[in-house]
DRENPALO-733785 format. One record per atom (N, C-alpha, C, CB): residue number from 1; z, x, y; residue in one letter. Coordinates in nm, 4 decimals. Glycine has a CB too. Example, Ala and Ser with C-alpha at 12.3 -4.5 7.8 and 13.67 -1.06 7.14 Angstrom:
2
R, 1, 0.7800, 1.3190, -0.5690, a
R, 1, 0.7800, 1.2300, -0.4500, a
R, 1, 0.7800, 1.3200, -0.3300, a
R, 1, 0.9046, 1.1308, -0.4473, a
R, 2, 0.7080, 1.2850, -0.2250, s
R, 2, 0.7140, 1.3670, -0.1060, s
R, 2, 0.7870, 1.2900, 0.0030, s
R, 2, 0.5725, 1.4084, -0.0598, s
# end
This chain:
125
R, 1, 1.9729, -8.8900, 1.1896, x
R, 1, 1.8629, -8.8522, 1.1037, x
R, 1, 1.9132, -8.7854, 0.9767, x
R, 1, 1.7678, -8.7602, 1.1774, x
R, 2, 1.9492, -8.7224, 0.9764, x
R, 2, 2.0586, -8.6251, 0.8848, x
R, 2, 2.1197, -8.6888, 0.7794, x
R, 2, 2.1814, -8.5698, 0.9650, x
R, 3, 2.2090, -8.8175, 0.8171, x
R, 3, 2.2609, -8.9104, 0.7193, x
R, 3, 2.1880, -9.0251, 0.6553, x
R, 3, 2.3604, -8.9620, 0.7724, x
R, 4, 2.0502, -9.0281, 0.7568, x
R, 4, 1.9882, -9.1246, 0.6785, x
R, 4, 1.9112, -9.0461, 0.5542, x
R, 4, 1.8888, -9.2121, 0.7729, x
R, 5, 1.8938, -8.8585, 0.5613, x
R, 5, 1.7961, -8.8290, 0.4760, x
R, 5, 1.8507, -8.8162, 0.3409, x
R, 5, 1.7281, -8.7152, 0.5173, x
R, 6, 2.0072, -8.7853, 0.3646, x
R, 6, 2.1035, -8.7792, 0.2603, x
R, 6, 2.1105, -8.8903, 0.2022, x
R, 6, 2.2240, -8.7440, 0.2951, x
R, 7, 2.1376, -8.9881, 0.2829, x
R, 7, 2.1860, -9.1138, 0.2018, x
R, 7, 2.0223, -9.1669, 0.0979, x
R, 7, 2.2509, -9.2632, 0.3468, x
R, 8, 1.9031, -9.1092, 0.1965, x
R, 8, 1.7965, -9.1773, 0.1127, x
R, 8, 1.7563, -9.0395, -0.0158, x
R, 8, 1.6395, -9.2303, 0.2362, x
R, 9, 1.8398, -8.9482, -0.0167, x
R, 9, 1.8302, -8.8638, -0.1214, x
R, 9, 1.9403, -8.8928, -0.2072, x
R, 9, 1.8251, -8.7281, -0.0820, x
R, 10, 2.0453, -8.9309, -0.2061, x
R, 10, 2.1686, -9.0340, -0.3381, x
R, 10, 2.0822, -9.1401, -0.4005, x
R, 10, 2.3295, -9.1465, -0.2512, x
R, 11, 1.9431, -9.2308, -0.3180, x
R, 11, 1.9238, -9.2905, -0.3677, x
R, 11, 1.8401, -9.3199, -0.4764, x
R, 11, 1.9289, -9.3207, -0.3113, x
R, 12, 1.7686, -9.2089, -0.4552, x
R, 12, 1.6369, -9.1381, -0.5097, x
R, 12, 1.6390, -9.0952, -0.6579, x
R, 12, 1.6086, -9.0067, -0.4269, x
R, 13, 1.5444, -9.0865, -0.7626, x
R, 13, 1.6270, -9.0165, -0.8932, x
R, 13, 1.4897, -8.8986, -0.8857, x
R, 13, 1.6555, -9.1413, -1.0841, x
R, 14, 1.5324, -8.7718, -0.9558, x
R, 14, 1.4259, -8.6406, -0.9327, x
R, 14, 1.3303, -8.6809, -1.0846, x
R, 14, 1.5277, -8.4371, -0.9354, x
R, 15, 1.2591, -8.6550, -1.0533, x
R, 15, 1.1875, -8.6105, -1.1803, x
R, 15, 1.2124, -8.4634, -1.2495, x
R, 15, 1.0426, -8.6174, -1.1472, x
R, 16, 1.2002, -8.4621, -1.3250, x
R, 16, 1.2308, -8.3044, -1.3787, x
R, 16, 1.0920, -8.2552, -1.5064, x
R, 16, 1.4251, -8.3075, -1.4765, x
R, 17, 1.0749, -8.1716, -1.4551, x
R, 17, 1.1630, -8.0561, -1.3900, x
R, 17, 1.0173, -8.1137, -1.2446, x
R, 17, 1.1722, -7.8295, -1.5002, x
R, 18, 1.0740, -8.0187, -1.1561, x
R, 18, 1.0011, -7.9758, -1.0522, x
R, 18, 0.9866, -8.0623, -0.8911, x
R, 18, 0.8751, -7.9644, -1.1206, x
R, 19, 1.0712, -8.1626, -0.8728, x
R, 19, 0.9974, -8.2386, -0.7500, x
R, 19, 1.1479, -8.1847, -0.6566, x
R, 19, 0.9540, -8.4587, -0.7741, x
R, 20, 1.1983, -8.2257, -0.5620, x
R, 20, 1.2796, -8.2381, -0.4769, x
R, 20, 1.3881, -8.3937, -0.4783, x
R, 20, 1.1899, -8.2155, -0.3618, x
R, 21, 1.5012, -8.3710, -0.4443, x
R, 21, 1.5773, -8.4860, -0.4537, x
R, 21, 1.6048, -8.5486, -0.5479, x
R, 21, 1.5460, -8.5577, -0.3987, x
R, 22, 1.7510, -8.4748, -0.6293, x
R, 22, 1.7821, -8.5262, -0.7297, x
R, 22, 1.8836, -8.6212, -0.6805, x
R, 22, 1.8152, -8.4358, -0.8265, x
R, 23, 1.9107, -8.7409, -0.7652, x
R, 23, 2.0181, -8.8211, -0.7200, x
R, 23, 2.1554, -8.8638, -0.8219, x
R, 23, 1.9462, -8.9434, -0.6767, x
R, 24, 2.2809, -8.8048, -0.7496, x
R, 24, 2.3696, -8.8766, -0.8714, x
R, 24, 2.3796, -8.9757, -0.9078, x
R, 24, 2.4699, -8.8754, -0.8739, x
R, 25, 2.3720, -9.0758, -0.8779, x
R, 25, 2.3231, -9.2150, -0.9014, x
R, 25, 2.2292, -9.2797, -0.8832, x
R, 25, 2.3698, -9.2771, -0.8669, x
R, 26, 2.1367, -9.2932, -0.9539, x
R, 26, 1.9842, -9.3258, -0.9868, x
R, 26, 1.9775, -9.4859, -0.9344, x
R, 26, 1.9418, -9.3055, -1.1747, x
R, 27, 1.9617, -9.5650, -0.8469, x
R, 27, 1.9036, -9.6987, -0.8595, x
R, 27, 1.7572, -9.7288, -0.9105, x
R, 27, 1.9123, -9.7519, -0.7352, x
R, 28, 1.7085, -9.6160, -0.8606, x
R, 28, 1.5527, -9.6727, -0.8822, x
R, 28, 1.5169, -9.6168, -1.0590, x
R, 28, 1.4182, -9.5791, -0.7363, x
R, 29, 1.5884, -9.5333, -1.1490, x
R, 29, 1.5549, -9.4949, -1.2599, x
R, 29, 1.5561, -9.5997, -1.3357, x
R, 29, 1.6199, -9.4009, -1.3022, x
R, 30, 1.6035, -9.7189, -1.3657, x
R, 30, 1.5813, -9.8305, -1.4796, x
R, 30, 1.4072, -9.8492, -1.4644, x
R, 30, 1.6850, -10.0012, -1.4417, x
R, 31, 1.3992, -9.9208, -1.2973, x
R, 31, 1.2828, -9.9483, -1.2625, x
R, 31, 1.1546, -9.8961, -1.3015, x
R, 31, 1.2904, -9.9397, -1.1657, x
R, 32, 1.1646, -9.7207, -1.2711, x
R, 32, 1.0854, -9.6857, -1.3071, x
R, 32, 1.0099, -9.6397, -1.4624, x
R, 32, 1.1034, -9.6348, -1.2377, x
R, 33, 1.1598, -9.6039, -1.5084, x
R, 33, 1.1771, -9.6030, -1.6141, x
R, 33, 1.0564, -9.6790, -1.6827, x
R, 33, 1.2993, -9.6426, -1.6302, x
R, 34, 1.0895, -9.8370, -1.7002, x
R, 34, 1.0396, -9.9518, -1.7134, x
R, 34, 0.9034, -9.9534, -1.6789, x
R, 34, 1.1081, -10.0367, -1.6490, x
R, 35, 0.8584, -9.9299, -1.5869, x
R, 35, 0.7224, -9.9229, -1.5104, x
R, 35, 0.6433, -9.8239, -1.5806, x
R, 35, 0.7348, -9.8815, -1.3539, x
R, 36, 0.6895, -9.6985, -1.6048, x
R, 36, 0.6386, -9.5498, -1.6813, x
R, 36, 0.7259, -9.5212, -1.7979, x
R, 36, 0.6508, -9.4072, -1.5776, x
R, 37, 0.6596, -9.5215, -1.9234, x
R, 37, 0.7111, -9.4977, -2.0273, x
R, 37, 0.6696, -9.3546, -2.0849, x
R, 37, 0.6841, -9.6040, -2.1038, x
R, 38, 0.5341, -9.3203, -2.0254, x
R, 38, 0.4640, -9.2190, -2.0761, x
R, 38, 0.4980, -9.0657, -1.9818, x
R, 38, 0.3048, -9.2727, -2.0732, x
R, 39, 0.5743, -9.1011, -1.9009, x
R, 39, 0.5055, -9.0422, -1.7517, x
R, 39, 0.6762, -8.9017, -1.7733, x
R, 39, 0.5036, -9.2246, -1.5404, x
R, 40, 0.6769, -8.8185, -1.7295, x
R, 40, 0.8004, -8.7326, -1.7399, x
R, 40, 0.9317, -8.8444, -1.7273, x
R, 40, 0.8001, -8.6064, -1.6064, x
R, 41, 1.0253, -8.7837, -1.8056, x
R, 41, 1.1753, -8.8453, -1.7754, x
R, 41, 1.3002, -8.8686, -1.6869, x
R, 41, 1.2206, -8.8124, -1.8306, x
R, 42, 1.3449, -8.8839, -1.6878, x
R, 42, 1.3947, -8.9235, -1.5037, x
R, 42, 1.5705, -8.8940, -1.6051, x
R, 42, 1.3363, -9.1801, -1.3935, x
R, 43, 1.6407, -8.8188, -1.5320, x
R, 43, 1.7605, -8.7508, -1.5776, x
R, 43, 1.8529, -8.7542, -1.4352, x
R, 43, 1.7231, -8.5863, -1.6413, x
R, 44, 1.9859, -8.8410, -1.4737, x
R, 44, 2.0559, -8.8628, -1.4021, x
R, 44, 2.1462, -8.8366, -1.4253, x
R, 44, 2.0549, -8.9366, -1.3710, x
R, 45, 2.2455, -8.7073, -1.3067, x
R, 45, 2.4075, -8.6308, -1.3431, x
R, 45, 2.4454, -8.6999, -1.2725, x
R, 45, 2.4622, -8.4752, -1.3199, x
R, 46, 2.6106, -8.6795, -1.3051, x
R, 46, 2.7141, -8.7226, -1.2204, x
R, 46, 2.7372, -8.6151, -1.0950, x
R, 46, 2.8450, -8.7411, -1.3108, x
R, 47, 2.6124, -8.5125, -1.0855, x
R, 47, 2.7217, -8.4358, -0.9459, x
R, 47, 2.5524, -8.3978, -0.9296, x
R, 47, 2.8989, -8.2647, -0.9753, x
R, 48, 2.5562, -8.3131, -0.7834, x
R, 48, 2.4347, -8.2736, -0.7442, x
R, 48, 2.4621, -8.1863, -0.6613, x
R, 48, 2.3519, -8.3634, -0.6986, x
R, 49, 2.3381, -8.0745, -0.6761, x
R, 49, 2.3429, -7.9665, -0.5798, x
R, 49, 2.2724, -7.9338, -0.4734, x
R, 49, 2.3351, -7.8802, -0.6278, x
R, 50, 2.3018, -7.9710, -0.3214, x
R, 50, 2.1655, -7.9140, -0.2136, x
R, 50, 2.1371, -7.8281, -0.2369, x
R, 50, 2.1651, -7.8918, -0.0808, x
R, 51, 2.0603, -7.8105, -0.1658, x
R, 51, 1.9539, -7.6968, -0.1255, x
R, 51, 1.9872, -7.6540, -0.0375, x
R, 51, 1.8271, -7.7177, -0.1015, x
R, 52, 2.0028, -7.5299, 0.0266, x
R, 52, 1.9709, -7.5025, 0.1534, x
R, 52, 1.8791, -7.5121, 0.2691, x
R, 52, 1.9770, -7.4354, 0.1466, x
R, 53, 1.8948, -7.4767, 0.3760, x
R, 53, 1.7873, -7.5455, 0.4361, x
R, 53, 1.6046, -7.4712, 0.4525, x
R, 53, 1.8576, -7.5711, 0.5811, x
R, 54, 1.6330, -7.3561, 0.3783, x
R, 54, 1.5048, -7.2492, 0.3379, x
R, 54, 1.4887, -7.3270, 0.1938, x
R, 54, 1.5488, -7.0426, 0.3247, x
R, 55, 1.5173, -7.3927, 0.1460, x
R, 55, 1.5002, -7.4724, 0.0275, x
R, 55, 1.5089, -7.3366, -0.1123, x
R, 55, 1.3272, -7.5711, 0.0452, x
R, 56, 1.6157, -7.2770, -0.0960, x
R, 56, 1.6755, -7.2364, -0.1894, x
R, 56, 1.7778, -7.2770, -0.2474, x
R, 56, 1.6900, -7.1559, -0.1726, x
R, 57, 1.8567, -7.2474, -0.3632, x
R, 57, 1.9701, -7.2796, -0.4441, x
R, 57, 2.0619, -7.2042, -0.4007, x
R, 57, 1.9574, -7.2667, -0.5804, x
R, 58, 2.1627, -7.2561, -0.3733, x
R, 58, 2.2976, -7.2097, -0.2757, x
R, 58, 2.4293, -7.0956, -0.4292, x
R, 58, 2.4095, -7.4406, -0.1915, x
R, 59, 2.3307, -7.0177, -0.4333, x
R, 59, 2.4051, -6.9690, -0.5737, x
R, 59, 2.4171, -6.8209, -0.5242, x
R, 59, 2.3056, -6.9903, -0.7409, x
R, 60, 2.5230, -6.7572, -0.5198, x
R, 60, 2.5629, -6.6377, -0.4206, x
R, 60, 2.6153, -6.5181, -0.4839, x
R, 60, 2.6706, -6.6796, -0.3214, x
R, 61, 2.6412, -6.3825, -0.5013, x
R, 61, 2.6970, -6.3101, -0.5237, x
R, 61, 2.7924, -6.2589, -0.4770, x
R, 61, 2.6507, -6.2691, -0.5380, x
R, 62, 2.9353, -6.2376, -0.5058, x
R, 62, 3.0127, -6.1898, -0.4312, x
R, 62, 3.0919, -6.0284, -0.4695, x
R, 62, 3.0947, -6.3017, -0.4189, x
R, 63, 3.1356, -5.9614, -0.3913, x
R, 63, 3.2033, -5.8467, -0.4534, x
R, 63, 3.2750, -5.7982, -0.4022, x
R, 63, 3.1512, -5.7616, -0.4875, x
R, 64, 3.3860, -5.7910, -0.5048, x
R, 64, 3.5300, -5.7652, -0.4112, x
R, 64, 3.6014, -5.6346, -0.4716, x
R, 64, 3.6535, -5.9109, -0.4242, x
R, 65, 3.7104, -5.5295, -0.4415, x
R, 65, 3.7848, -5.4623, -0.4931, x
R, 65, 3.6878, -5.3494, -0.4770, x
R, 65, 3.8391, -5.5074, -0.6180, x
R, 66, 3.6665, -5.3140, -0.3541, x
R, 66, 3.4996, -5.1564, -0.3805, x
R, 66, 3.4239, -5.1640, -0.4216, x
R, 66, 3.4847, -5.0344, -0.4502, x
R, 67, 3.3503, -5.2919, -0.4610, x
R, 67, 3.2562, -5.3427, -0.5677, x
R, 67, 3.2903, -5.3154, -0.6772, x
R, 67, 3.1350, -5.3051, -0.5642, x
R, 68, 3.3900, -5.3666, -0.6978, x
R, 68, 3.4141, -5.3166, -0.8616, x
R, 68, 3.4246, -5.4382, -0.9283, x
R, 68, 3.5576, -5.2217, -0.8986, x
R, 69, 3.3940, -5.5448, -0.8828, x
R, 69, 3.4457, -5.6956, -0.9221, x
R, 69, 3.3356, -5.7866, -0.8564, x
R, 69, 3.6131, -5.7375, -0.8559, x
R, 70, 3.2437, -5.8546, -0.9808, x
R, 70, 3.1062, -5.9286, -0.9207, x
R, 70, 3.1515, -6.0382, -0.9162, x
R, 70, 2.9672, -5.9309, -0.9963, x
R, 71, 3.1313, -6.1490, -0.8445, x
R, 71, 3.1719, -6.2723, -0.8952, x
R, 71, 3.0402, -6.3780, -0.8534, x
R, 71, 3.3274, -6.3142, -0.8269, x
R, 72, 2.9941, -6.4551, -0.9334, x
R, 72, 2.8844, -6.5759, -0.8649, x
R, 72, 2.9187, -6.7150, -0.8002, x
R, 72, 2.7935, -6.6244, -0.9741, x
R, 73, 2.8840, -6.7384, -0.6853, x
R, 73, 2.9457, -6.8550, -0.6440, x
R, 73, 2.8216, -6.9573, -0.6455, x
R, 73, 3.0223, -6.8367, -0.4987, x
R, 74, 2.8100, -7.0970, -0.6865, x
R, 74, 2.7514, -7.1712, -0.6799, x
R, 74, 2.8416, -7.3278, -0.5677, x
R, 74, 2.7120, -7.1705, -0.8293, x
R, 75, 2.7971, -7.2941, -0.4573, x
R, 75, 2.8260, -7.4054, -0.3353, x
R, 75, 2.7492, -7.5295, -0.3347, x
R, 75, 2.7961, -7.3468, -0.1957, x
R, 76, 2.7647, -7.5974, -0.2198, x
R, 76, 2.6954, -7.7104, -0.1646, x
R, 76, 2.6814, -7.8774, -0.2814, x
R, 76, 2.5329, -7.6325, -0.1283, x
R, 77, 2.8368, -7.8772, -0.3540, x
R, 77, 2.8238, -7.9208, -0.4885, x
R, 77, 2.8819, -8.0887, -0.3860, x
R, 77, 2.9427, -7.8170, -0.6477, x
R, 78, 2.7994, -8.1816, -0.4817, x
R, 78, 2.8428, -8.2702, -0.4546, x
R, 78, 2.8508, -8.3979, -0.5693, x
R, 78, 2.7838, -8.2818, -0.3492, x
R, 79, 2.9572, -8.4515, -0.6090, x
R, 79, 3.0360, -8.4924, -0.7202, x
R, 79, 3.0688, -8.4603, -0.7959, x
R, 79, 3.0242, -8.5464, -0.7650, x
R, 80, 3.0812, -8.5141, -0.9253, x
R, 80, 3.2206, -8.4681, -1.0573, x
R, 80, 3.1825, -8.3091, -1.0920, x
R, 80, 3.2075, -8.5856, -1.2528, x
R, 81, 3.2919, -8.2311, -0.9983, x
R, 81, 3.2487, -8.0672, -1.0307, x
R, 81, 3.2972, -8.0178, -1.1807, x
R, 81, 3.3319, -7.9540, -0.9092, x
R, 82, 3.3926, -8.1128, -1.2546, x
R, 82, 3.3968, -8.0707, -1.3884, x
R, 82, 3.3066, -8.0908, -1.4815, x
R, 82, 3.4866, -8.1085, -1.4357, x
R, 83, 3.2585, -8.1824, -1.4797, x
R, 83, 3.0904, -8.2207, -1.5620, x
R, 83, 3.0109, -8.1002, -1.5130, x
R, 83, 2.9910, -8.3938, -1.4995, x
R, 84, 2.9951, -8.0795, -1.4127, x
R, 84, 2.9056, -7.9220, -1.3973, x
R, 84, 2.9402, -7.8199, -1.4098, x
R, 84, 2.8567, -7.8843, -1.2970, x
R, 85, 3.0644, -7.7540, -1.4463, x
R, 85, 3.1495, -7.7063, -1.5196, x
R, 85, 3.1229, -7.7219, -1.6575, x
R, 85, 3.2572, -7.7504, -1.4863, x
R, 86, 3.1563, -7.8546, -1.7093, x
R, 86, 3.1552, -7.8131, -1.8204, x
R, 86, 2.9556, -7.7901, -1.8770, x
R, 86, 3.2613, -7.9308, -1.9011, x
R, 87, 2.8847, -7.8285, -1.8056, x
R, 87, 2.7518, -7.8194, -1.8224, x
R, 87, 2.7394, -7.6896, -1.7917, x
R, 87, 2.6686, -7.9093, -1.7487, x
R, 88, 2.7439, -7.6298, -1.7128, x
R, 88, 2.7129, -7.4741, -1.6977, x
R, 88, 2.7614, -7.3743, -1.7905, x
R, 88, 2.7620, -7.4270, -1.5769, x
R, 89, 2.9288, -7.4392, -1.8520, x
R, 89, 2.9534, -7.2977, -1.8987, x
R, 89, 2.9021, -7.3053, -2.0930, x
R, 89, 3.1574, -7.2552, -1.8615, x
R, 90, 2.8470, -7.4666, -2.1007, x
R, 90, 2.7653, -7.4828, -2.2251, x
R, 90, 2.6249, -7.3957, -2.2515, x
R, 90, 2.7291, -7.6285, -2.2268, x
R, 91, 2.5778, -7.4105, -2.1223, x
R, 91, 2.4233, -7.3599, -2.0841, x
R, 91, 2.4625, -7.1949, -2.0828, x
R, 91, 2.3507, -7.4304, -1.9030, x
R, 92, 2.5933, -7.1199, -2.0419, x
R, 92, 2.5714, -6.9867, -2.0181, x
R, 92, 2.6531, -6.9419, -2.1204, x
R, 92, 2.6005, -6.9336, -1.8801, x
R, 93, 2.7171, -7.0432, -2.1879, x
R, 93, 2.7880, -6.9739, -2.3438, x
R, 93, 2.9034, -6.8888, -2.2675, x
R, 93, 2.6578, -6.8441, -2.4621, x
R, 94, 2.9854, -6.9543, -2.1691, x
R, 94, 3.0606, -6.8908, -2.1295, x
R, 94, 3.2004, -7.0033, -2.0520, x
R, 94, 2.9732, -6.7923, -2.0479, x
R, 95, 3.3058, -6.9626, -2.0630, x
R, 95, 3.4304, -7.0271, -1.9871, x
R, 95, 3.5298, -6.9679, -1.8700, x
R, 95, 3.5177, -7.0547, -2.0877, x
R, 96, 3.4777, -6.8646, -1.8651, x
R, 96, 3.5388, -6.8220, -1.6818, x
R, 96, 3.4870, -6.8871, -1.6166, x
R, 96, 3.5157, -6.6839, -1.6026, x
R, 97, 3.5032, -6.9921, -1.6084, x
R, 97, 3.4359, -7.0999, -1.4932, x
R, 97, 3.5346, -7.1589, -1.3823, x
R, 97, 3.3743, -7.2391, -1.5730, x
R, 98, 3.5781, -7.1323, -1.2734, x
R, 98, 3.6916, -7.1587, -1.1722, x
R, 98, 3.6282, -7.2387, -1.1172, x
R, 98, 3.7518, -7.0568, -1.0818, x
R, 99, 3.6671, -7.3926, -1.0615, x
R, 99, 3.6577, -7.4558, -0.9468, x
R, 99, 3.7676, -7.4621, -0.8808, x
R, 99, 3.6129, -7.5654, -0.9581, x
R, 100, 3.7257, -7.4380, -0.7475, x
R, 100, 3.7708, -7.4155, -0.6211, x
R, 100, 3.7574, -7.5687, -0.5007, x
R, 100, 3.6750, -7.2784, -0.5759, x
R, 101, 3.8665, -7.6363, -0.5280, x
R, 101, 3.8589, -7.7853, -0.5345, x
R, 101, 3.8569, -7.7839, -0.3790, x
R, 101, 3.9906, -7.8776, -0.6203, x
R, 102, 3.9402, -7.7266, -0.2918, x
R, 102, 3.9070, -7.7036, -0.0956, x
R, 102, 3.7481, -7.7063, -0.0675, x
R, 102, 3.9673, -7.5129, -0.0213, x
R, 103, 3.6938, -7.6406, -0.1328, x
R, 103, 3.5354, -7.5834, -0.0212, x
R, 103, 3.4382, -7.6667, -0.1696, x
R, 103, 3.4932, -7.3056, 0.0131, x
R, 104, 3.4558, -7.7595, -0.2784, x
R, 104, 3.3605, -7.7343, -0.3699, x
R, 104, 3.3185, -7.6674, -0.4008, x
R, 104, 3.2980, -7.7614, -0.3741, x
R, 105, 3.3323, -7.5487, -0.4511, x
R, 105, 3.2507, -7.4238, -0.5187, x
R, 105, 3.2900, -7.4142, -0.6885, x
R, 105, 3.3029, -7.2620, -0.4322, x
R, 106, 3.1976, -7.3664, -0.7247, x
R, 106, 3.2088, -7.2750, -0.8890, x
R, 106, 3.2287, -7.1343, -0.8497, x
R, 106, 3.0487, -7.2776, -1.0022, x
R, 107, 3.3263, -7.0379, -0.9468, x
R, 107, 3.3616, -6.9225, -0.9245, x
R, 107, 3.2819, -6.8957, -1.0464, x
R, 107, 3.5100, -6.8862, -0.9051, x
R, 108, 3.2370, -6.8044, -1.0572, x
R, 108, 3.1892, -6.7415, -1.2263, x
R, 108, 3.2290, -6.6263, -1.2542, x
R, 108, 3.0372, -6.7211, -1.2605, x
R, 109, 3.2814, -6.5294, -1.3238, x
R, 109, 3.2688, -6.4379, -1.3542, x
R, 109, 3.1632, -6.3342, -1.3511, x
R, 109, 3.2986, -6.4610, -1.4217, x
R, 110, 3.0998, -6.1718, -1.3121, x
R, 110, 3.0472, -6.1225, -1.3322, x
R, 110, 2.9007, -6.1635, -1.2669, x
R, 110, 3.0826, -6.1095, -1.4337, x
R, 111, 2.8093, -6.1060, -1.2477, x
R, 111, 2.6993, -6.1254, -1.1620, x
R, 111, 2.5785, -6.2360, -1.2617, x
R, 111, 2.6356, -5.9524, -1.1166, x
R, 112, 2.6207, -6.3380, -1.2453, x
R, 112, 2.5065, -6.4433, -1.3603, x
R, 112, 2.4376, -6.5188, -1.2228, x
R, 112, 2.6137, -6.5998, -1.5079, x
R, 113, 2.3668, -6.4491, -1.1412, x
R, 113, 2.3143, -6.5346, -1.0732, x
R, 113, 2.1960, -6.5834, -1.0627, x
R, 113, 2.3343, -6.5131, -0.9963, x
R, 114, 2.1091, -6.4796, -1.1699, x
R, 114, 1.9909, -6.5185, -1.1489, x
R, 114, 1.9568, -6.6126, -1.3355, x
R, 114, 1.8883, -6.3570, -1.0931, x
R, 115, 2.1137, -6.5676, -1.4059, x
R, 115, 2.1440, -6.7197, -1.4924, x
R, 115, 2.1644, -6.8439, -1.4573, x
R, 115, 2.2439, -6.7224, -1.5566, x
R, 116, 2.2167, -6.8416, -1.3842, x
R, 116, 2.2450, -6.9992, -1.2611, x
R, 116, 2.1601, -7.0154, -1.2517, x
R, 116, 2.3040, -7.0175, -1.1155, x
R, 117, 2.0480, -6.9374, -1.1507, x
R, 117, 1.9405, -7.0166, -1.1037, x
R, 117, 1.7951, -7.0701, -1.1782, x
R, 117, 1.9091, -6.9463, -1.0032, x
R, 118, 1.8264, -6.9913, -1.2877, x
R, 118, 1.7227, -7.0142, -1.3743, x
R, 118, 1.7800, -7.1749, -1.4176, x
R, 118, 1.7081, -6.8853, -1.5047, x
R, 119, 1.9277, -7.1805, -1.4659, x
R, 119, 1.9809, -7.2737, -1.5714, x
R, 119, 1.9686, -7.4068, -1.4923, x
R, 119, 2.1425, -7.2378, -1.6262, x
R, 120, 1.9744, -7.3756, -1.2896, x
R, 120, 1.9473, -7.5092, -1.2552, x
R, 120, 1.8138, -7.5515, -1.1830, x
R, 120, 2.0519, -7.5468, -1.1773, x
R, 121, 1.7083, -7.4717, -1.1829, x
R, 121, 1.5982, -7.4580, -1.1983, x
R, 121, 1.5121, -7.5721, -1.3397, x
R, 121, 1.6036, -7.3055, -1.2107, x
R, 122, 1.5388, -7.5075, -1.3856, x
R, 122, 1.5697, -7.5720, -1.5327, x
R, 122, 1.6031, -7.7302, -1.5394, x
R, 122, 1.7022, -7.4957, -1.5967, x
R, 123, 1.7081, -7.7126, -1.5131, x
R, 123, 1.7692, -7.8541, -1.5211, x
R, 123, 1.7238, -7.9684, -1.4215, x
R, 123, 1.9158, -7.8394, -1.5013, x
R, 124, 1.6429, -7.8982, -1.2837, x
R, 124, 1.5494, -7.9869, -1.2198, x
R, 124, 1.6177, -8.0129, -1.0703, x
R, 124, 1.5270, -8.1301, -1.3138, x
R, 125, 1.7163, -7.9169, -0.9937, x
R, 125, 1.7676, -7.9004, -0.9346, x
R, 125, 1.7002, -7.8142, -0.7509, x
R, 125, 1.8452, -7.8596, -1.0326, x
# end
């Protein structure tokens, strides 16, 4: 069940802003495209982010050194993590941006988490 909901969420393209199931590779966006000209725009990345399963954004705070050191983690990434990289650190006007290529994660600098979530909120995520 699990792999069929995934695989039928790759296939899917989101509307944006606001519906569920964005897809990195759009099949059905020409189509619809085509079909609705008037209707919201259909926006297709090369990488995508779950949700968790409370259907939140997997975007985390971390703090290390006595709390003296914030860091934001954005998980659950799936494809080209440098395109979202370089998309995030356009959107936050910023380049401490670490990927962490083992677990897929974004490292960020400093506590921007409720910048993340706005920025992929936003972006239809």
């Amino acid at each position: 069940m699990f792999f069929a909901a995934s695989s039928l969420r790759l296939q899917l393209a989101r509307i944006v802003p606001g519906t569920f199931g964005r897809a990195c590779e759009s099949t059905l966006a020409a189509s619809e495209t085509a079909a609705s000209s008037s209707g919201p725009r259909l926006v297709t990345y090369p990488y995508f982010i779950h949700r968790t399963r409370f259907q939140s954004l997997p975007v985390y705070t971390n703090l290390k050194n006595n709390k003296q050191i914030r860091l934001t983690t954005v998980r659950r990434i799936e494809g080209n993590l440098e395109a979202l990289r370089a998309d995030m650190s356009k959107a936050l006007g910023d380049s401490s941006i670490q990927i962490v290529k083992a677990s897929r994660q974004l490292v960020i600098k400093g506590d921007r988490a409720g910048e993340v979530r706005a920025w992929l909120t936003q972006s239809g995520f």
